[in-house]
Kinemage of the C-alpha trace (Angstrom):
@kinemage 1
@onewidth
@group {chain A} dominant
@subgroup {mainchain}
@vectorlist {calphas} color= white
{ca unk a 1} P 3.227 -5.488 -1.594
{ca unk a 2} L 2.077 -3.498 -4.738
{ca unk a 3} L 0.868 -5.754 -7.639
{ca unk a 4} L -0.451 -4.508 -11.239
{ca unk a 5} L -3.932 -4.795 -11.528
{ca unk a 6} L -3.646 -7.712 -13.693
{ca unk a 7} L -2.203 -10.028 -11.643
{ca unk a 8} L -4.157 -12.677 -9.628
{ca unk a 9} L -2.536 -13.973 -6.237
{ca unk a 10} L -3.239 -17.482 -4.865
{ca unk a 11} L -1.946 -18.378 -1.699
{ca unk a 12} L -2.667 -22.195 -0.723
{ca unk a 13} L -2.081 -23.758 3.077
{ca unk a 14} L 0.436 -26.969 1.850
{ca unk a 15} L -2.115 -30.378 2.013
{ca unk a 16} L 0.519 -32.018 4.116
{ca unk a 17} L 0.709 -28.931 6.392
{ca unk a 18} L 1.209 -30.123 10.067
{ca unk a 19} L -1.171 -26.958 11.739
{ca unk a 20} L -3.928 -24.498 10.071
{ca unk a 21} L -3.015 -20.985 8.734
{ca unk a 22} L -4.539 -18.287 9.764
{ca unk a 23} L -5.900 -14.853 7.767
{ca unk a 24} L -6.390 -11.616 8.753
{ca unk a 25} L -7.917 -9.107 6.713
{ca unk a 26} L -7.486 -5.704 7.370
{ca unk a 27} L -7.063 -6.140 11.033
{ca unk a 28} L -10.142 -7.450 11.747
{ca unk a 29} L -11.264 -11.313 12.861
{ca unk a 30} L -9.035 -13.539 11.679
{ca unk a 31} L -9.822 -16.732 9.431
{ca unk a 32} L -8.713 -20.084 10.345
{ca unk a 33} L -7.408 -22.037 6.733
{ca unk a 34} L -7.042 -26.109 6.725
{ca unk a 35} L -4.445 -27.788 4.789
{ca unk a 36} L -5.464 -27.238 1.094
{ca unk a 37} L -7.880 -24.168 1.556
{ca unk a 38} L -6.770 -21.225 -0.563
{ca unk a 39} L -6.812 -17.744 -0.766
{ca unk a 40} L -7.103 -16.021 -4.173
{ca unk a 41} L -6.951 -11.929 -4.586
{ca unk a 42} L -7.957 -10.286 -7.634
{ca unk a 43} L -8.542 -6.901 -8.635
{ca unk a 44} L -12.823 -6.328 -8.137
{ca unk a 45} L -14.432 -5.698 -11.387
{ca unk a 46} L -16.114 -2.448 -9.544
{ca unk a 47} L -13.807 0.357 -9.092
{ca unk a 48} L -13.845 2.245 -5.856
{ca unk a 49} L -14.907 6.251 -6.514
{ca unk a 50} L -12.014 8.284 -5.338
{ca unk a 51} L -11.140 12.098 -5.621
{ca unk a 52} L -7.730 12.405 -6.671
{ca unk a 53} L -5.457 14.990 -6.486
{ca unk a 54} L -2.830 13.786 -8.922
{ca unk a 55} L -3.697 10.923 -10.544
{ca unk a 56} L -5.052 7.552 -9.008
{ca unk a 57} L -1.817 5.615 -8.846
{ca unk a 58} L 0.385 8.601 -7.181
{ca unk a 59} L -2.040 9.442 -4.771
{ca unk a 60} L -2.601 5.952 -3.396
{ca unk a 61} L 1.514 5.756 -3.373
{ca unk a 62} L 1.794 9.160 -1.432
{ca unk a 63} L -0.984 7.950 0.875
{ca unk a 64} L 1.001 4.926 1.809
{ca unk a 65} L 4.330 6.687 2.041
{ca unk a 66} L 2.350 9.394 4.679
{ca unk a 67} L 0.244 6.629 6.169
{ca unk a 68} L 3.525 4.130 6.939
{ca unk a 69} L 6.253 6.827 7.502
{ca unk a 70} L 7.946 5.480 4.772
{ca unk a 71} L 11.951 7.232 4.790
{ca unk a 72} L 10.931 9.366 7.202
{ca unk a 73} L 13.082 9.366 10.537
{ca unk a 74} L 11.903 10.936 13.900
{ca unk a 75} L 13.268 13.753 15.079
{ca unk a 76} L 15.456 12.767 18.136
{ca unk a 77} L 14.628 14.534 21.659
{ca unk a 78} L 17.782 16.323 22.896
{ca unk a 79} L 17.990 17.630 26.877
{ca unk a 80} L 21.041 19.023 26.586
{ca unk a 81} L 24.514 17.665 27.807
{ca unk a 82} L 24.369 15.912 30.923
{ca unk a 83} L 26.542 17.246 34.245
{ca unk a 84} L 28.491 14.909 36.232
């Protein structure tokens, strides 16, 4: 998911949750949360240098599209028709 830099996410574990949550951030160790613990993302108040092609928003978008495969389908391996 894409949000505008304005918004602030909070994402709370339910108090009367029956089992923890769990968090993983950016694939590394992941984060046991109790009922009640929260997360809350923000956009950092220190932007991140980047060289940009473009501009800032169309090069992170292209990235993602190249980095996910995003409407791209693979080419399908063809051996030829089959003799019976």
């Amino acid at each position: 998911m894409i949000f505008p830099e304005h918004v602030t996410l909070r994402v709370q574990v339910p108090f009367n949750s029956r089992s923890p949550a769990w968090a993983s951030f950016d694939g590394k160790d992941r984060k046991q949360l109790a009922p009640g613990d929260a997360l809350v993302c923000s956009m950092a108040p220190w932007p991140v240098p980047t060289a940009c092609l473009d501009d800032s928003t169309n090069d992170f978008l292209r990235s993602i599209h190249e980095g996910l495969h995003w409407n791209l389908r693979k080419t399908q391996s063809f051996d030829g028709p089959r003799e019976t």
